[in-house]
Phi, psi and omega in degrees: 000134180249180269146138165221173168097308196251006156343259206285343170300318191312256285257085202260037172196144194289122177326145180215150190243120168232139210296154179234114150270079178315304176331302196305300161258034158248018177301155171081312165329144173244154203309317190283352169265003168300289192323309154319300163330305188257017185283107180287278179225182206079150178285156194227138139255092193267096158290139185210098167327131171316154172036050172252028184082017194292354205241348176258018174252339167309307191292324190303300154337322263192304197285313158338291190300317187283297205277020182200327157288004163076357193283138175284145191287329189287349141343282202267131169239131183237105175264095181252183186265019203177130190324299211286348165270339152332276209333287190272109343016242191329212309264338173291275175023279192284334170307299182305284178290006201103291170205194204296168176249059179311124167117331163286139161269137179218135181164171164304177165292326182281323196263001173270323169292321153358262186316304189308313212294311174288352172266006182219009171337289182317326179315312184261032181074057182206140150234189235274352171291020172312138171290138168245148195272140166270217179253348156308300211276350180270300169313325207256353148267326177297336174290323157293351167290303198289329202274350189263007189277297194121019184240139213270120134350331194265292176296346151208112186294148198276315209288289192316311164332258206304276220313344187247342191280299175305332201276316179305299209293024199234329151297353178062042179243125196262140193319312165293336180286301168344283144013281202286321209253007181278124190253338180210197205271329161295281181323325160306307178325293162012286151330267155348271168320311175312328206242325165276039165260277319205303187298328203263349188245315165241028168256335155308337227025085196229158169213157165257173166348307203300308145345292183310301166276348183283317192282290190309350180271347186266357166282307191293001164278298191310257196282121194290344179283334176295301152004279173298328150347268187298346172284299173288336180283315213245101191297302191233121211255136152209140167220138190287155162033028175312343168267017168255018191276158204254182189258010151239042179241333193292301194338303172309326182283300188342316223270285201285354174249047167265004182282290194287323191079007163274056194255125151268140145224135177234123217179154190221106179296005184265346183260036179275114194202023173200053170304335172312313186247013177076033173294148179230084190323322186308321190328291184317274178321320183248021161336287176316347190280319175315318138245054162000107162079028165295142204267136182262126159227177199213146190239094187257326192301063163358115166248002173251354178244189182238147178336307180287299186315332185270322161311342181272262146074266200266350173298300184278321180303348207277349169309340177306121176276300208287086162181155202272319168135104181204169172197127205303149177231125182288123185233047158256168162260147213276155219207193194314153143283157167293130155235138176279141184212119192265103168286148183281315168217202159297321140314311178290321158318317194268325173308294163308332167282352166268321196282309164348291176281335191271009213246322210282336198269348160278325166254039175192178180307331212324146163296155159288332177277330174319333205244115183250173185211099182245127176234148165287292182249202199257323165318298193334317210270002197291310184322300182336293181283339111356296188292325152329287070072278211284332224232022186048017167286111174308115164250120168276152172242090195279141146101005166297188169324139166269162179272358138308357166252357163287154190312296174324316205297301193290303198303005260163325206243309143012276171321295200308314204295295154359281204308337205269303188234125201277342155278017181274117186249357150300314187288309193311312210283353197273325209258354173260024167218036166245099277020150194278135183243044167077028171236165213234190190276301184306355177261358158296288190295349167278290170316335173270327169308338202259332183275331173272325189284272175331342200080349188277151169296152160263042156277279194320335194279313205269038172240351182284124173299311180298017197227316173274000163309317187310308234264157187302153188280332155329289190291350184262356152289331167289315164290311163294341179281342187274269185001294197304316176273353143313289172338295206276308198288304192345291181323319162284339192280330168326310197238342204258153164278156252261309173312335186262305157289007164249024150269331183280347174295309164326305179279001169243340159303319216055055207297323202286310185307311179289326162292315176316302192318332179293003174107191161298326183272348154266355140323327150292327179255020178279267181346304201287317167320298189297330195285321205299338209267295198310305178289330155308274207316328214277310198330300166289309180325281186303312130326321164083018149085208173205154194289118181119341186233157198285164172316298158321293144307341165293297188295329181290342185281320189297314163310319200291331162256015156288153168201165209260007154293348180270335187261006165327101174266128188276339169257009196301150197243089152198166179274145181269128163234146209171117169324139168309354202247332182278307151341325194296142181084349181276171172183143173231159165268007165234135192211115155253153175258080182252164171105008206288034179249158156318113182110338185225291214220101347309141163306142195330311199290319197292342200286325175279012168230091209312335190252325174314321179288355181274349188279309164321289153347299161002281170309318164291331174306295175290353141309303181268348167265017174286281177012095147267331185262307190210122160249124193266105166248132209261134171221177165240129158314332206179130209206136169306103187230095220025064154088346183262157164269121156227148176289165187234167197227140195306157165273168176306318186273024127292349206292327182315326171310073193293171154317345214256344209246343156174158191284121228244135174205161148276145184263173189320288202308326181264032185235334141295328176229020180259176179302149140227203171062036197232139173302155166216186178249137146076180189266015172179192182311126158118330173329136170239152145196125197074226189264014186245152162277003180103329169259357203082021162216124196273112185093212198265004218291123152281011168124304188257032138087132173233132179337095163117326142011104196282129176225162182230162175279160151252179174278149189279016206053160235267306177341118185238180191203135178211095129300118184338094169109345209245345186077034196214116159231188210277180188180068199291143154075023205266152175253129202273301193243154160269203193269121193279129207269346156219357191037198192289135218268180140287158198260165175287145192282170190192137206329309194209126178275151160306142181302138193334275185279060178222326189296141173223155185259010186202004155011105151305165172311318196230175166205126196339112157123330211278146179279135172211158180223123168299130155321304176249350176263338185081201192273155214188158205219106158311120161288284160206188190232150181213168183088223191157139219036240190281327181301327179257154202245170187243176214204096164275135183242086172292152192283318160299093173318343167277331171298300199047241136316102208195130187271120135313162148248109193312270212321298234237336178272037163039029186320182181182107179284183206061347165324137152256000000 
């Protein structure tokens, strides 16, 4: 297969040689970042220890090659893991040299496939105004697939569906292979569904997430010239966080540094934390087989914690089988000990982390943005944000609703999705009943049929006079009238800007009227409109758009790959709360670590599974290495879990915590109402005797506990600790948890476990956005859900206008999910 077309648009800046003072920034390196730095061609491995400086040996490195090495910027392709480490990255850079480093790529893997992907679109059956689907608008094709297959929602959930479907393509597994290897009846479903989604994707011109890596590795496989192309352009390759790549990020890398063989990767196999999602560790670990005679260096020196804070650390990782090995060295001076602090439930927890910060922030500068909150799942924060809340602290919520997935938002992005690509028949079914205009489901669904028996998008069925004759004169004025207003903004999106057309959208849905009718919560989502529109004018401005795409295509890409570590305001006065999986690249100087039992951290599933649990570990590591100043880790006696108190078992990753390693206390409450009088061994963490350990686990026991399992505790240890103020006082010898009568239970099997920080100890059913059907109210769309356990209720938008709105108590309205 040859190419035409997309040559000479890459090369979209001229080389530019500008004076360098290499010294200046290259003062201060310590030898394993010198090495790196001044490291010429051939592959590197840079193992890089949290907070050892990589990013400034990634930039340095990049400015070294452009201002003295003679490399063209258009030259270096630059990967990193997160927009916002793009951002900075090109800005030390551009610092470094003087100006932009023009020409250069720099970016994640998704928005670096994007950009290849429109200039190469056609390869894979796409052209280059394509959508790219978030994972709403990716269900809402799986769902139309299943339903003309005849496969019932209530027996293969679309989301469990869509989920085996990203883990093959992210596997580089093609629907026929899929296909071919399906062993029991999900998977055949699967199967199916993988292959007419494909079909259904590029008769949309759509892509998913997934997509973004898939389709560029399967053009540079295909085509050889294209191959060879992008082999010759990009002289020098680096990627940022190589021990999270899935095997069609490895692919990628393969592919594109296989001409010079000038692949730097820099990555810390003790930070591998997203195996889950088909990150592959092995990547890290077996490099050299991949690239022969690649130079290894290592970043052991730490410039962001304190001594304790590493010691600890390096204390749990070293519990690690899969790893190469290395230990962090501090070059702060040493500061606060680690305290550990034993809560009576969750409440007493999230109390004691507010008193705390408001106890710490009276006696010294901290900040409120100085103060992070890390839980293993996302339920965790609801105590939080209560205590928060009683106590008037301002807090943020990383990895909550993004504000691109709120309703107003999507509905308004819909439109846009529309205007750009006229086959998107996900943007057509949101936005031609936005505002509702009187079309009913068979007046869809008429449209839709007609539109798969043809091949046509159904923008094009409901703008056909022989297809709107049929139809009643209401709904066929509601559709020309829709037809007409795509039609007139396409016609405006040529010239006008991404902010001007979504004020003329707004003012011509009359959008503001319809979130108005809602009361005070659309008053609020009046307010998120205005930002949107306000953040459209910043976007292409601030980013400088990209070559090939339209404004309009800029903003819809840019949204669509944002996360919410990326929109982190660093001067915001609030406390950050955020899954340890959200945390990675960050560091505060005040950090807690709560949730610390058997059963939440590690999760219940890790315990019979060796390498999930070193992936835990993992996590926790990377938790505790946010930490520059003081680190807190939190556990509970008793903890809510789908609405019940149960009791809890300490986690397996304390037993390392000696005495030595950090200061141990109780808060009031669990020193007053909590168990005692149950024995333990020996004086600290870790303690054996017999066949018991010390934790309640007995034997060969793995840890997270099956129902009725006699366990007996050990001691929290003798070291006792009262911080001012803080409600934790000394207790030598006090027993943290007694005997738990089932602990934590295994969850039952099931098509697909929920993704890590989503797994909840106290979990809705549902979730906001979802189709559910009422008995007496009829079918419906969850607004939202609130409360917890038997208390919580849901906030439904029945389709019947006469009905509207209306709060439940989730236990008692017998929902039924999947509906359309």
């Amino acid at each position: 297969m040859t190419t035409t077309g997309w040559a000479g648009s890459l090369f979209d800046a001229v080389p530019q040689k500008p004076a360098l003072d290499l010294d200046a920034i290259t003062r201060g390196l310590n030898p394993g970042q010198t090495e790196a730095v001044f490291h010429d061609d051939g592959p590197a491995l840079v193992l890089a220890g949290a907070g050892s400086g990589k990013t400034r040996v990634l930039t340095t490195r990049i400015a070294r090659l452009i201002g003295t090495m003679n490399v063209a910027p258009h030259e270096i392709l630059a990967v990193t893991f997160t927009n916002k480490a793009a951002g900075e990255m090109r800005a030390r850079i551009a610092k470094f040299l003087g100006h932009e480093p023009k020409g250069m790529w720099c970016g994640t893997f998704h928005a670096l496939g994007a950009r290849m992907l429109r200039g190469v679109a056609p390869l894979v059956g796409r052209e280059q105004n394509f959508t790219i689907y978030d994972e709403d608008d990716a269900i809402g094709a799986v769902k139309r697939v299943m339903e003309r297959r005849n496969l019932s929602p209530k027996e293969f959930a679309p989301k469990a569906i869509l989920s085996a479907i990203s883990s093959a393509k992210n596997a580089l597994i093609s629907p026929s292979e899929f296909a071919r290897n399906a062993r029991d009846t999900f998977a055949t479903a699967v199967a199916g569904v993988y292959t007419d989604l494909e079909v259904a994707l590029q008769q949309a011109n759509a892509v998913t997430f997934d997509d973004l890596l898939v389709l560029p590795v399967r053009a540079l496989e295909t085509d050889e010239a294209l191959r060879a192309h992008y082999q010759r352009r990009f002289r020098y390759l680096l990627v940022d966080e190589y021990q999270d790549t899935n095997a069609a990020q490895y692919r990628f890398v393969q592919l594109m540094g296989g001409g010079y063989r000038n692949v730097m990767v820099v990555g810390d196999d003790d930070q591998s934390i997203y195996g889950w999602r088909g990150a592959d560790i092995r990547n890290i670990l077996d490099f050299e087989r991949d690239f022969p005679g690649a130079r290894i260096v290592r970043l052991e020196e730490n410039y962001r914690s304190t001594p304790n804070v590493l010691a600890l650390a390096n204390a749990v990782i070293a519990e690690n089988t899969e790893r190469r090995g290395k230990t962090l060295r501090a070059t702060r001076p040493a500061g606060e000990a680690v305290t550990l602090i034993e809560a009576l439930d969750e409440r007493d927890e999230a109390d004691f982390i507010a008193e705390t910060i408001l106890t710490r922030m009276s006696r010294s500068d901290l900040a409120r943005r100085d103060c992070a909150i890390l839980y293993r799942t996302n339920a965790q924060s609801r105590a939080i944000e209560d205590a928060f809340r009683r106590r008037n602290i301002p807090y943020r919520l990383i990895g909550a609703v993004r504000f691109y997935d709120r309703r107003e938002i999507r509905d308004l992005m819909a439109y846009l999705k529309l205007v750009a690509n006229p086959a998107d028949d996900e943007a057509f079914r949101r936005a031609v009943n936005v505002p509702k205009r009187g079309l009913g489901d068979a007046t869809i669904a008429l449209l839709a049929e007609q539109a798969i028996a043809e091949g046509k998008p159904m923008l094009e069925m409901a703008t056909r006079f022989d297809v709107l004759s049929g139809m009643r004169p209401a709904a066929r004025a509601a559709l020309e009238d829709f037809g007409n207003l795509v039609q007139r903004l396409r016609t405006m999106a040529v010239d006008a800007a991404v902010d001007e057309l979504l004020r003329e959208l707004v003012q011509v849905i009359k959008y503001a009227d319809h979130l108005r009718a809602e009361g005070p919560e659309g008053l609020e989502r009046i307010e998120n409109v205005r930002e949107m529109i306000a953040g459209a004018a910043e976007v292409v401005a601030d980013e400088g758009g990209e070559v090939g795409l339209t404004p309009l295509d800029h903003f819809l890409q840019s949204s669509t790959l944002v996360a919410g570590v990326d929109k982190l305001d660093p001067n915001a006065d609030a406390v950050t709360c955020m899954t340890m999986h959200n945390a990675k690249g960050l560091e505060f100087p005040l950090v807690f670590v709560c949730g610390l039992e058997d059963g939440l951290f590690p999760l219940a599933r890790a315990a019979e599974d060796p390498a999930q649990l070193e992936e835990e570990r993992r996590l926790f590591y990377v938790g505790i290495t946010r930490a520059e100043e003081k680190l807190y880790l939190t556990c509970a006696e008793q903890r809510r879990r789908n609405g019940e108190l149960m009791y809890s078992m300490p986690s397996r990753f304390l037993e390392v915590i000696k005495p030595s390693l950090a200061e141990r206390g109780k808060t009031a409450r669990a020193k007053s109402e909590g168990r005692s009088g149950f024995g333990g061994y020996g004086s600290g963490y870790g303690s054996r005797r017999g066949n018991d350990d010390g934790w309640g686990r007995s034997g060969n026991s793995a840890g997270a506990g099956t129902g009725g399992a006699k366990r007996s505790v050990g001691p929290y240890g003798s070291a006792g600790y009262r911080p001012s103020g803080s409600g934790v006082g000394a207790n030598s010898g006090d027993i943290p948890f007694g005997k738990a009568p089932g602990g934590f239970s295994t969850p039952a099997r099931r098509e697909r476990a929920p993704e890590p920080e989503d797994e909840s100890q106290d979990a809705p059913m549902f979730r906001p956005g979802e189709r559910v059907k009422h008995a007496k109210f009829g079918t419906g769309t969850i607004a939202e859900l609130s409360g917890s356990g038997r208390d919580t209720k849901v906030r439904i938008d029945f389709d019947d206008e006469e009905i509207g709105r209306k709060t439940l108590v989730l236990a008692q309205a017998k929902l039924e999910r999947g509906w359309e």
